[in-house]
C-alpha positions in Angstrom: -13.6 -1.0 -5.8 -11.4 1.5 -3.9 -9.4 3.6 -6.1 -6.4 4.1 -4.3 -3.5 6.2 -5.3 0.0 6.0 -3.9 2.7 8.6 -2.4 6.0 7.2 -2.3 8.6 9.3 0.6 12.4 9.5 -0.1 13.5 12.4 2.4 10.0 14.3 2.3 10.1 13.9 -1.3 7.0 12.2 -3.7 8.9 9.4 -5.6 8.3 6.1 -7.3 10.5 3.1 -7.7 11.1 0.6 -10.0 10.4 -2.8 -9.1 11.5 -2.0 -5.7 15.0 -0.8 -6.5 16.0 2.1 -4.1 18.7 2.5 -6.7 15.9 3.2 -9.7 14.3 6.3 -7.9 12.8 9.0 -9.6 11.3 12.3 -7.6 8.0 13.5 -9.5 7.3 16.0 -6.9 9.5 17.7 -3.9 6.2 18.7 -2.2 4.0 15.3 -1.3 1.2 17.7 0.2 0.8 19.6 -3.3 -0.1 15.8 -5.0 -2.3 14.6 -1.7 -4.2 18.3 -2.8 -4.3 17.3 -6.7 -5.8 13.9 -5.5 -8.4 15.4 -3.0 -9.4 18.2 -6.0 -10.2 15.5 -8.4 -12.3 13.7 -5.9 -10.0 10.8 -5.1 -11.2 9.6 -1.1 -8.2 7.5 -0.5 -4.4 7.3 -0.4 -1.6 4.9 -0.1 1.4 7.1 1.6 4.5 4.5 2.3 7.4 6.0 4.2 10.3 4.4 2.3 13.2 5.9 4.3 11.1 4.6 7.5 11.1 1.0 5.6 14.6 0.4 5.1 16.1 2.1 8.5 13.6 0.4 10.7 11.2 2.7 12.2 9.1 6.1 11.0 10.6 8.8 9.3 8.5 10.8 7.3 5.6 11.4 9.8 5.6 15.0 9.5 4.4 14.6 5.9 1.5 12.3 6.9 0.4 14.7 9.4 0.7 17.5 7.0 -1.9 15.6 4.9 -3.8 14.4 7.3 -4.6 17.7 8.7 -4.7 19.4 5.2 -6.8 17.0 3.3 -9.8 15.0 4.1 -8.1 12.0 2.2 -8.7 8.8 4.0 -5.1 7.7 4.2 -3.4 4.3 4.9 0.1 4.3 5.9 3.3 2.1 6.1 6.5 2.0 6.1 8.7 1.6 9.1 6.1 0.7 11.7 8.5 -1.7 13.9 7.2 -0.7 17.3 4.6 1.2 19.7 5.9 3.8 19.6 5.5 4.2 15.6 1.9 2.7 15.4 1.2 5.2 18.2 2.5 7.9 15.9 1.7 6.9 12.9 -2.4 7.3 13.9 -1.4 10.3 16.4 -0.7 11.5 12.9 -4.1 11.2 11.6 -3.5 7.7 10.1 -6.6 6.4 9.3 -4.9 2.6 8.9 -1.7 1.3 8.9 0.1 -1.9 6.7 1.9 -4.4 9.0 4.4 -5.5 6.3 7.8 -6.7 7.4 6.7 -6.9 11.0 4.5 -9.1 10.5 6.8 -11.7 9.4 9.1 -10.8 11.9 7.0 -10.2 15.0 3.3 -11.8 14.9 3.3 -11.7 18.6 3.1 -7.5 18.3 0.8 -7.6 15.4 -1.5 -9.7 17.2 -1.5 -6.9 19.9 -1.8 -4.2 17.4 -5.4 -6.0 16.2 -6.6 -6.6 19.9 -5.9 -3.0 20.7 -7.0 -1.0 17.8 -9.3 -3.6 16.0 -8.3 -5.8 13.0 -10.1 -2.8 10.5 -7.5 -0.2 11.1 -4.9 -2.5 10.4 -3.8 -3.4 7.1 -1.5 -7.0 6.2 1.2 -5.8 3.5 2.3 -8.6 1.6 5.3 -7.7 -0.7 5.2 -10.8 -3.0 8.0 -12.3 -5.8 6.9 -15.5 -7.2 4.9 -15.9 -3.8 7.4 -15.7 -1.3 7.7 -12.7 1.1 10.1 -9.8 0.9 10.6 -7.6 3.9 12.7 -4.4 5.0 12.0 -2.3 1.7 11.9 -5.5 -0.8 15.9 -5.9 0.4 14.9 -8.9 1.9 13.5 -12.2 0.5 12.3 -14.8 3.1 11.2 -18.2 2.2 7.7 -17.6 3.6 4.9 -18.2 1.2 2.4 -15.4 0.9 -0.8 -17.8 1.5 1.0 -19.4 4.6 1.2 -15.5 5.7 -2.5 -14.7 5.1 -4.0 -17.8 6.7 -1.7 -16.8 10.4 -4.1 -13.5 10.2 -6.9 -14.2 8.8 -7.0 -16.4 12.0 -6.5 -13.0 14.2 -9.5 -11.4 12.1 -7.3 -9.4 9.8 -9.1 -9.0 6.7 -7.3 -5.9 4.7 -4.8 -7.1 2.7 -2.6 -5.4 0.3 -0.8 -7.8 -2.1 2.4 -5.5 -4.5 3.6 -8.0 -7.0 7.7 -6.5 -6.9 8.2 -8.3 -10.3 5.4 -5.9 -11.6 5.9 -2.8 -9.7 6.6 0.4 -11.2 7.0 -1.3 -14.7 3.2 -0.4 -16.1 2.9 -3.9 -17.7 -0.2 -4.9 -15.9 -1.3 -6.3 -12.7 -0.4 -10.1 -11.8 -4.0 -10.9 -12.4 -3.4 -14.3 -11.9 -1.7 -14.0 -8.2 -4.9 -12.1 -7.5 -7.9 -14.4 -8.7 -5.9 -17.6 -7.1 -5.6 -15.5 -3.3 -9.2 -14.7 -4.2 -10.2 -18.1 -4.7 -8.2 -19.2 -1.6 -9.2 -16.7 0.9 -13.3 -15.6 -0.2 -13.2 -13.7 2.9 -10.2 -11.4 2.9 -10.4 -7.4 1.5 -7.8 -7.9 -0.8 -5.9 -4.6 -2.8 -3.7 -5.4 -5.7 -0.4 -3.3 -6.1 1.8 -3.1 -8.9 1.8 -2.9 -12.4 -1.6 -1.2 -13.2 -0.7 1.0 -16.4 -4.1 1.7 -17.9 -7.7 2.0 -17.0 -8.3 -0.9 -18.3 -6.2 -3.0 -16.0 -8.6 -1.3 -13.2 -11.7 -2.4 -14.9 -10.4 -6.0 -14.8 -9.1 -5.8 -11.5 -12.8 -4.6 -10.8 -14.6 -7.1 -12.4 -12.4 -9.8 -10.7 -13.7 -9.0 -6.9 -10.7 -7.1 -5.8 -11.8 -4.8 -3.1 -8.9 -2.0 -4.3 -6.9 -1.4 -6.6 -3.2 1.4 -6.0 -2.0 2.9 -8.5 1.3 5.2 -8.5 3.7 5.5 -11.6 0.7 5.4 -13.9 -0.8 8.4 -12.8 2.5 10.3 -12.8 3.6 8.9 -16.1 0.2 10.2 -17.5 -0.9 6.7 -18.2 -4.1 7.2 -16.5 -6.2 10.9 -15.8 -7.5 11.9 -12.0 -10.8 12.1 -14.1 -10.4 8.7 -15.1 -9.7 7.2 -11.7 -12.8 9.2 -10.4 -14.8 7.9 -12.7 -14.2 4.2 -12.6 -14.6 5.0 -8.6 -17.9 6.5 -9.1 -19.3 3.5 -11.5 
């Protein structure tokens, strides 16, 4: 299983939220470079970077910061956030993007998503599915559509888009454990799919389960800056 923490950007800043609440934001670290470092130190491969400002105005912001990691790090990084047009896929792997998340623009414009997987293959591309009681929530979480998360999979699984990260909102940033549940019945659903789980993990012990249920990753944010789980730790359970 891919351990895969996350870097939250609020005006170049590493923050986390609380169950998706822009209002609930708390900065752990002014320099997101100086955390990628931390991660890369401890042996961490991967990272989650999500470019909040770039998710609730509509198109990148925080770029510079990706390629200040990307060109300082060897992390493997997946980012989203904000990624509306050309122009900001272009960028965002100009950047040194290794994938991007299609989150709210994939419920809003399959059409250019469907271009995105023909043009760059479906393995650089990531489905985000921002999930509360299984419907779809777009723009930042501001949003809630009526669109069922499975109905959402299916349309690109059909275009080859396996990589799919799932964030439970009720869960996020509240460390009381993933929405196991959510996960084993997408699982069961869709055997094919590379499916991440987001949201809630609070403990190693959530990873291990998450593990031993088939998911292909696992992000973790607030946990690891809360102290609720060691970079040794999450090394460890990576190397097992």
């Amino acid at each position: 299983m891919k351990i895969i923490p996350a870097i939250d950007l609020i005006d170049g800043k590493c923050v986390r939220l609380t169950q998706g609440d822009y209002a609930q934001k708390k900065v752990y670290n002014e320099h997101p470079l100086e955390v990628a470092q931390q991660f890369e130190d401890a042996g961490i491969q991967h990272l989650h970077l999500v470019d909040l400002d770039g998710a609730k105005s509509g198109h990148i912001v925080n770029h510079k910061v990706l390629e200040l990691i990307t060109t300082r790090t060897q992390l493997k990084v997946d980012f989203g956030g904000g990624v509306k047009s050309d122009l900001d896929i272009k960028k965002a792997f100009d950047c040194g993007a290794q994938q991007v998340t299609c989150g709210s623009i994939a419920v809003k414009n399959e059409e250019i998503v469907e271009e995105w997987i023909e043009l760059f293959g479906p393995e650089r591309l990531i489905l985000g599915a921002d999930v509360k009681n299984k419907k779809v929530a777009i723009h930042g979480w501001m949003e809630e559509t009526e669109i069922n998360i499975d109905t959402l999979i299916n349309k690109f699984s059909d275009y080859g888009l396996k990589n799919v990260i799932c964030t439970d909102i009720a869960t996020d940033g509240m460390l009381a454990g993933p929405n196991l549940d959510l996960y084993i019945e997408l699982l069961s659903t869709f055997n094919d799919i590379q499916l991440i789980a987001s949201g809630g993990v609070s403990s190693l012990e959530d990873l291990k389960t998450l593990k031993q249920n088939g998911l292909h990753g696992a992000i973790i944010g607030k946990a690891i800056y809360e102290g609720r789980i060691s970079l040794a730790q999450l090394t460890s359970l990576a190397d097992a």
